[in-house]
N, C-alpha and C positions, 0 to 999 in steps of 0.2 A: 504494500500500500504506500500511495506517496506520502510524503511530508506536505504538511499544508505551508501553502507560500507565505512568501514575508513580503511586503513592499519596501521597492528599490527606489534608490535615488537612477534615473537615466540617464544617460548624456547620448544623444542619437548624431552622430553626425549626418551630413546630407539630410537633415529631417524634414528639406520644403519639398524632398524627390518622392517621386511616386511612392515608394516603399516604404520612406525616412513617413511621410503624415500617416502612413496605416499602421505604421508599428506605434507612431504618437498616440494614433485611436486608442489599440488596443494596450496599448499600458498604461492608459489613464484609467481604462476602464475597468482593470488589476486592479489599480490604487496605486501605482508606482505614480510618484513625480518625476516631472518630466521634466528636460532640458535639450536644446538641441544648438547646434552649429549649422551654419548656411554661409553659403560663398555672399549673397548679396541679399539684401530685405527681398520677400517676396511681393511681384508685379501683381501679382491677382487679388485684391480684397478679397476672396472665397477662399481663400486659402486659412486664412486667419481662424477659422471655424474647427480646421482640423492640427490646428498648432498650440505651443504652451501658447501663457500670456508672455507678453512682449519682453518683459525683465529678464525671461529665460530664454530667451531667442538670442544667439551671438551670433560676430557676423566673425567669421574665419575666412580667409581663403587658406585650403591647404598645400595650394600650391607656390605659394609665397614662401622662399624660401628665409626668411627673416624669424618665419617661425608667428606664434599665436598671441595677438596683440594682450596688451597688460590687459585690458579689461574682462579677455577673458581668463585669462590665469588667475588672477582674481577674486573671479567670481568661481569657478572651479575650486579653489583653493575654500571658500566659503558652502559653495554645493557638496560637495563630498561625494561625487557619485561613486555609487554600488557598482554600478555597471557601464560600459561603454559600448554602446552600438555603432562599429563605424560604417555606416553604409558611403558615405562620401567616395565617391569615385563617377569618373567618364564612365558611362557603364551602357552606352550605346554602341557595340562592337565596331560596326563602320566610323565612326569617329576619331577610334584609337588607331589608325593605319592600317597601312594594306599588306607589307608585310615586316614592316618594322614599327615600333610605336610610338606615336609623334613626341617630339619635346613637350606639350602640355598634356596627355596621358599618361607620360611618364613621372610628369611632375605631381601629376593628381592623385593618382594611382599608387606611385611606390613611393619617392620621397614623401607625399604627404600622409602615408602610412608611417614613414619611419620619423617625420613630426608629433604625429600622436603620439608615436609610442614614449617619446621622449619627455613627452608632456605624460602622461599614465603614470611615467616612473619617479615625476616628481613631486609627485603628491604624495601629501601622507598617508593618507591610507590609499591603498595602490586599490583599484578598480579592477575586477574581471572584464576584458576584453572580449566580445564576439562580431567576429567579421566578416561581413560578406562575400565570401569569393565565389566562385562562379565553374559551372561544367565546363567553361569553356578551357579550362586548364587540360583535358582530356581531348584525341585526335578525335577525326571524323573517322566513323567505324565504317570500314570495308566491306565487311564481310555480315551483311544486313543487323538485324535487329541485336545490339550489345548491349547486355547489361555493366555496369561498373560498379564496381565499391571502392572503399576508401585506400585499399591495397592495390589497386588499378595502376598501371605506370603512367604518369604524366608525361603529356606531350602537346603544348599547347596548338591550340588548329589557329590562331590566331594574333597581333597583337593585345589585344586586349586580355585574352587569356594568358599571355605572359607577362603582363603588368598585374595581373591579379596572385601568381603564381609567385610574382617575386617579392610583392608586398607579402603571402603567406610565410614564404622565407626569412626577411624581416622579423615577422612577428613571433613565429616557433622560435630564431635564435635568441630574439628577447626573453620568450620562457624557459628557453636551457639555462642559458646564460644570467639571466638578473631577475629569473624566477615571475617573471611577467603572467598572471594567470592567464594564459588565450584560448581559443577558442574558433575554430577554423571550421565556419558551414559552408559549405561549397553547394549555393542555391543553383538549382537546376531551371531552365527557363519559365517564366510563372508571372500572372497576367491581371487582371482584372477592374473595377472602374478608376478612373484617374491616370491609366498607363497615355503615354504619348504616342501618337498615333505612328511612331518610326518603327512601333513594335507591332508583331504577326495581327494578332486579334485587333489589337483597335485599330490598326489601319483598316480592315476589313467594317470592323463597325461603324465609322467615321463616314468612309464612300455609301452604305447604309442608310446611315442618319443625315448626312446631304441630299441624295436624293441622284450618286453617280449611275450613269449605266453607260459600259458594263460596267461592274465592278470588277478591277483588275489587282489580281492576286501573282505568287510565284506561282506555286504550284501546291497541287492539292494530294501529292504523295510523297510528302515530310512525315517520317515516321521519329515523333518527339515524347519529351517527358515536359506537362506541361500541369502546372501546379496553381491552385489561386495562391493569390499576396495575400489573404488572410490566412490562410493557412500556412504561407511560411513567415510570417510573421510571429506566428504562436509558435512556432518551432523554434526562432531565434529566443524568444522571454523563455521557452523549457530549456535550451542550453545552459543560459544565463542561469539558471536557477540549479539543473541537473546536471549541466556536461560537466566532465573533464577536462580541467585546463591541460593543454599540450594535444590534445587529440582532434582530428578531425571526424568533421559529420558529412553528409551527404543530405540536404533538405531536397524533398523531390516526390513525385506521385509515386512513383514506380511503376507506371502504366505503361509500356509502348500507346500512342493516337498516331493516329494520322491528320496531316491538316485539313486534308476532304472531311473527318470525320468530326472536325471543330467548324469547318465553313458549314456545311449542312446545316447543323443546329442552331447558327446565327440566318440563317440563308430563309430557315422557317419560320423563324421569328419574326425577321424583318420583310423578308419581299420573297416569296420560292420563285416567282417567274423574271426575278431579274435576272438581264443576260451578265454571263461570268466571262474574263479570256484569263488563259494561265499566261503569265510575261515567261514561267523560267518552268517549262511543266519536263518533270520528271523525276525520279524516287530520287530520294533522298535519306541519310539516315541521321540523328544525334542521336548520342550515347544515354541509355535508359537508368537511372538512380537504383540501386537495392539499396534500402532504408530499415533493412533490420538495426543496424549501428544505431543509428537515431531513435526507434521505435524502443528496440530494447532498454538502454540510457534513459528518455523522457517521457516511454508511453505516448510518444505522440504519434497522430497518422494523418494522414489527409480526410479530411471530412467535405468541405465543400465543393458537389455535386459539379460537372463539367457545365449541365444545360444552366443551373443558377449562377456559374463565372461570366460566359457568355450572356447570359440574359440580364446583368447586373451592368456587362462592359456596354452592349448596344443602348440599355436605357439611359446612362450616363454620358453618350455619345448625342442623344435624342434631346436630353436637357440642357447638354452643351451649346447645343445649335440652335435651340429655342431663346434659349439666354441671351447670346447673342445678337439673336435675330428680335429680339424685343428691345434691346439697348441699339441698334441702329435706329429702330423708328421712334 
């Protein structure tokens, strides 16, 4: 049986990104106090709704190599947080280069991974570490549908997945070496309302809720491991609470889909007779999560249903364009 939770002080980096306001949600709604880090104030008043109050909003860039202004040392040194969430990163893969990783992915990604960590270690009471890395540390599998786990050999299929892989490196040496509690979830690709439309689903939802035809997609035989954000959000708060520092996890469905089998369910939702063209149509495979490691560790498992991820992204996609389209007139 588990131990009943304690509430945490937070500290979320990246907390105005997609992931950073849903992990905000859901550990306030723990009871954890929350605190977060942002490169710049957020542009959107609606944002504000899914954030602390204002006093716990810092403004970092981590890619400033000067390191993190007094104000927020500071205030850190006064917050005390339990725990650290570093989601902060480029974490739009074509962003990060094509095949080497640009001077600001690199700068976001690794050094300002090894900013934190230096900031982590200078607190007094040192904070457990969990951070987001990513499948894409792992090749594109050849030989159709592969599973992986945390004993998988690493091979990144891109820059970005080697920006994520070297920031992990950083962070394990910091827990051999200066006993840094960390904590390495390696989130497999994972979706839901709020995501920017550069990603699979809400692009698709977005052309939907405009009113595009056709709507044009890659291709509809990607055989993926595709996760909601609230469920791997509660995976990161069971780490934090259950993992093991020094170990890593694998956050993930464990399902092989296909992306025909994620467009359908949006496709009924929204319009069956709109026309579709594939731009890139032909199989594809990403490498599929085993989350015994995680499950067994935290009891945790995927709970939210694929047709309520999708139907969550389209109607958020639907209010999107209403909103806006009520603020022109």
């Amino acid at each position: 049986m588990w131990e009943q939770r304690m509430a945490e002080r937070a500290l979320i980096t990246g907390i105005t990104g997609f992931v950073g306001r849903h992990l905000c949600q859901y550990l306030t709604c723990q009871g954890d106090e929350v605190a977060g880090i942002a490169n710049t104030w957020p542009e959107s008043s609606a944002l504000w709704g899914q954030l602390p109050e204002s006093r716990n909003l810092l403004i970092w860039d981590l890619a400033n190599s000067s390191g993190p202004p007094r104000d927020v040392v500071d205030f850190l040194v006064t917050f005390r947080p339990t725990v650290i969430y570093h989601l902060a990163a480029i974490s739009v893969p074509e962003m990060c280069g094509n095949s080497e990783p640009t001077d600001l992915a690199w700068a976001v990604n690794v050094e300002g991974t090894r900013r934190l960590v230096e900031l982590a270690l200078c607190l007094s009471e040192v904070p457990r570490v969990i951070f987001a890395s990513t499948s894409h540390v792992y090749c594109v599998p050849q030989d159709g549908i592969t599973f992986v786990d945390e004993t998988y050999p690493v091979q990144p299929r891109n820059p970005y997945g080697q920006t994520k892989l070297a920031a992990e490196e950083i962070l394990l040496e910091a827990y051999h070496s200066q006993k840094l509690p960390v904590i390495i979830a390696r989130a497999f690709p994972h979706t839901g309302p709020g995501q920017s439309e550069k990603m699979m689903l809400p692009a698709w939802a977005a052309q939907f809720a405009r009113g595009d035809s056709p709507v044009k997609i890659h291709t509809l035989q990607a055989v993926i491991d595709l996760c909601d954000v609230r469920d791997v959000v509660r995976a990161y708060r069971l780490l934090a609470e259950r993992g093991q520092p020094g170990e890593i996890y694998l956050v993930g469905s464990g399902v092989p889909r296909t992306s025909g089998e994620v467009f359908r369910i949006l496709q009924g939702l929204a319009d069956p007779a709109r026309p579709v063209i594939e731009i890139r149509p032909g199989l594809k495979y990403d490498p599929i999560a085993r989350i015994d490691k995680l499950a067994q560790t935290t009891g945790w498992k995927p709970e939210t249903p694929l047709e309520i991820t999708v139907n969550d992204t389209y109607q958020w996609w639907l209010t999107h364009y209403k909103r806006n389209s009520s603020v022109k007139h």
